[in-house]
C-alpha positions in Angstrom: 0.0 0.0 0.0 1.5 3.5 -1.0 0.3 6.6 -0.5 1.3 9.2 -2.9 1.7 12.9 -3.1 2.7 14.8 -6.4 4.9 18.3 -5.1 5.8 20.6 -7.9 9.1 22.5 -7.1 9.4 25.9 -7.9 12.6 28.2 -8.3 13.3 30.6 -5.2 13.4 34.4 -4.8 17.2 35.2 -4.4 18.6 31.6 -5.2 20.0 30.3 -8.2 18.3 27.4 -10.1 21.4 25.4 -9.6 21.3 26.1 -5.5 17.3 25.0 -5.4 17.7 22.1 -7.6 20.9 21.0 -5.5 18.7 21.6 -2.0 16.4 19.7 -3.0 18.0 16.6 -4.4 20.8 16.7 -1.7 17.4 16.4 0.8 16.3 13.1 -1.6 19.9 11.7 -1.2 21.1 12.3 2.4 23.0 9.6 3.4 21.7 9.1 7.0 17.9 8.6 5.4 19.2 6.4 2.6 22.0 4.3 4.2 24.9 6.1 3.0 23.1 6.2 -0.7 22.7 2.6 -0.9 18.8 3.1 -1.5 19.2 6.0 -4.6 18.8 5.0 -8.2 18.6 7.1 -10.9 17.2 7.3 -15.0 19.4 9.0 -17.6 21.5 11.1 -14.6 24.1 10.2 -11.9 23.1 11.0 -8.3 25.8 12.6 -7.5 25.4 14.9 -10.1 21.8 15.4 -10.8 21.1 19.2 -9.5 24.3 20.1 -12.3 22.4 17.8 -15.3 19.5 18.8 -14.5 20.5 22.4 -14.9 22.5 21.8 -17.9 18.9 20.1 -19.8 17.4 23.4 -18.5 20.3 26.1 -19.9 20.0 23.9 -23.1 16.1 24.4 -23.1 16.2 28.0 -22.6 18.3 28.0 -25.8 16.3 25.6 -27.8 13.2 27.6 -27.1 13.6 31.2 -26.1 12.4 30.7 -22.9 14.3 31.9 -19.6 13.0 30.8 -16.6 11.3 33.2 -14.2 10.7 33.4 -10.5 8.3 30.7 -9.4 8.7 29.1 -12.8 8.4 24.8 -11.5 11.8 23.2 -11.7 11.2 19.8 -11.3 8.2 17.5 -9.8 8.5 15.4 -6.2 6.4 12.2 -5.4 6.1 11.2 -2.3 5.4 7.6 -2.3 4.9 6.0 1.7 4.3 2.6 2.0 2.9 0.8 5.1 5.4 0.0 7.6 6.6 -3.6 7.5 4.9 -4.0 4.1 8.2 -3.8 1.7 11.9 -3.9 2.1 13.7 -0.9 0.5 14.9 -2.5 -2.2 10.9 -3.4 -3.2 10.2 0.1 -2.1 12.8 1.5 -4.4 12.2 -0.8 -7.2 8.4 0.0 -7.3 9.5 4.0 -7.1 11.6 3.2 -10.0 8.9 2.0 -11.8 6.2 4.5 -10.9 9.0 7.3 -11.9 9.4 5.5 -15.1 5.9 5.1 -16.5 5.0 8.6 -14.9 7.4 10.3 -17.0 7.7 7.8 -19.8 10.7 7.5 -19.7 10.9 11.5 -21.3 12.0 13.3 -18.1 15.4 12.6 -15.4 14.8 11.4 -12.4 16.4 9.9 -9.2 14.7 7.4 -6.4 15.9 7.8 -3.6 14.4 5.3 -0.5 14.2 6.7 2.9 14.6 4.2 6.1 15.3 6.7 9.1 10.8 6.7 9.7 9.2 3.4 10.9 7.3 3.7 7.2 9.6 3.4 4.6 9.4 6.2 1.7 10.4 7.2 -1.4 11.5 10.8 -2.6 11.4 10.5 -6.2 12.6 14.1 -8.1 12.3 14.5 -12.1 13.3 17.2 -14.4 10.3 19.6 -15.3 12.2 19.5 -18.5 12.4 16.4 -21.1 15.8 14.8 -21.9 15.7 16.3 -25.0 15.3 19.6 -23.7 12.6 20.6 -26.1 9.8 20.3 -23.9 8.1 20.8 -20.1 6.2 18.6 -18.3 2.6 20.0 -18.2 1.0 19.4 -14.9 -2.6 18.2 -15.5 -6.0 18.8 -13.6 -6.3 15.7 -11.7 -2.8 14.4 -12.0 -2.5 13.3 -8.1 -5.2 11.1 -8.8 -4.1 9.8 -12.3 -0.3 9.1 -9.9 -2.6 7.5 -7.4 -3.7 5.0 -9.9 -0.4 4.1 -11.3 1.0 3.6 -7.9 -1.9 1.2 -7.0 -1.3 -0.9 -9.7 2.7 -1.2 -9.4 2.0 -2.0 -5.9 -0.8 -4.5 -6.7 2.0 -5.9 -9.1 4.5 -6.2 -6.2 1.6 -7.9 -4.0 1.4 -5.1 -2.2 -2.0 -3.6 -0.7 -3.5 -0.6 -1.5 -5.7 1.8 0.0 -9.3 1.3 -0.3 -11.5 4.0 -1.9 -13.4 6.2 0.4 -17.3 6.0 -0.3 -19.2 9.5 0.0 -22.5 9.6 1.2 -25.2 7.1 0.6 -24.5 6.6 -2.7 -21.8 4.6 -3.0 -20.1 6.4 -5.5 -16.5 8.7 -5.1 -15.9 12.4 -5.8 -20.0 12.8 -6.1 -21.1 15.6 -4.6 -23.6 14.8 -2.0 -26.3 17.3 -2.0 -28.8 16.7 1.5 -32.7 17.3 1.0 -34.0 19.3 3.2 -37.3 17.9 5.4 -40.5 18.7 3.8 -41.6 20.2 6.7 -38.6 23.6 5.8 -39.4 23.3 2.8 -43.2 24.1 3.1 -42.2 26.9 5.7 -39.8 28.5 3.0 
């Protein structure tokens, strides 16, 4: 079971792209949360220098296509991914992260994995590029994406054997995301 959380990451009033890109992965990878970087895997980058390719596909893209970024422009995409404690080992946990990171971004966009161990539920902080590997394009954030990521990372973890978190119901009708509208009782209504 993993619960997931889709964080776009933005660039900083009076910090350089390459210092929030590097605060940011440098959180992903600490050693202590990771076991000395033993849970951190990575697509079309190397960890230790992801903030500097990162940057590089970004400089490249700005050249490609005019476009500069701007303050608050997004930078790159977090998912949080939590599993249930004692449900997966970190390799699984890392391995299904992999895997959600992969199909997310179809294989278009960077990204690293890395598997945090230091909270009794083990999690993953997966960061990817806001801009494709060819540095042509930027990923489009979509309305209702967290729920689309939900989805994928049910059935990666259903494929794993994993359990996943049951749908809540709304209302009497049984159905999700309805909105529920109450009657009123006859008798306000004939007083109205």
């Amino acid at each position: 079971m993993a619960a997931t959380r889709l964080i776009p990451m933005h660039l900083q009033k009076s910090r350089s792209m390459g210092q929030c890109l590097k605060e940011r992965t440098d959180y992903a990878k600490n050693d202590e949360k990771t076991e000395a970087g033993q849970f951190v895997s990575s697509y079309e980058c190397d960890p230790s220098t992801v903030d500097l390719e990162f940057e590089i596909t970004k400089n490249q893209y700005a050249v490609n296509t005019g476009r500069n970024p701007k303050e608050k422009d997004v930078i790159a995409y977090q998912i949080r991914q939590s599993f249930k404690p004692g449900e997966t080992t970190p390799e699984e946990a890392n391995q299904i992260g992999y895997e959600t990171a992969m199909r997310w971004t179809k294989g278009k966009h960077a990204f690293i994995v890395a598997t945090h161990v230091d909270k009794a539920h083990i999690h993953n902080h997966i960061v990817y590029n806001s801009t494709t590997l060819d540095a042509q394009h930027k990923y489009k954030n979509f309305f209702l994406s967290s729920f689309s990521l939900r989805r994928l990372s049910d059935l990666i973890c259903l494929e794993h054997g994993l359990s996943v978190i049951p749908e809540k119901k709304t209302g009497g009708s049984g159905k999700t995301g309805q909105l529920i509208r109450k009657k009123k009782p006859k008798e306000m209504i004939s007083a109205i």
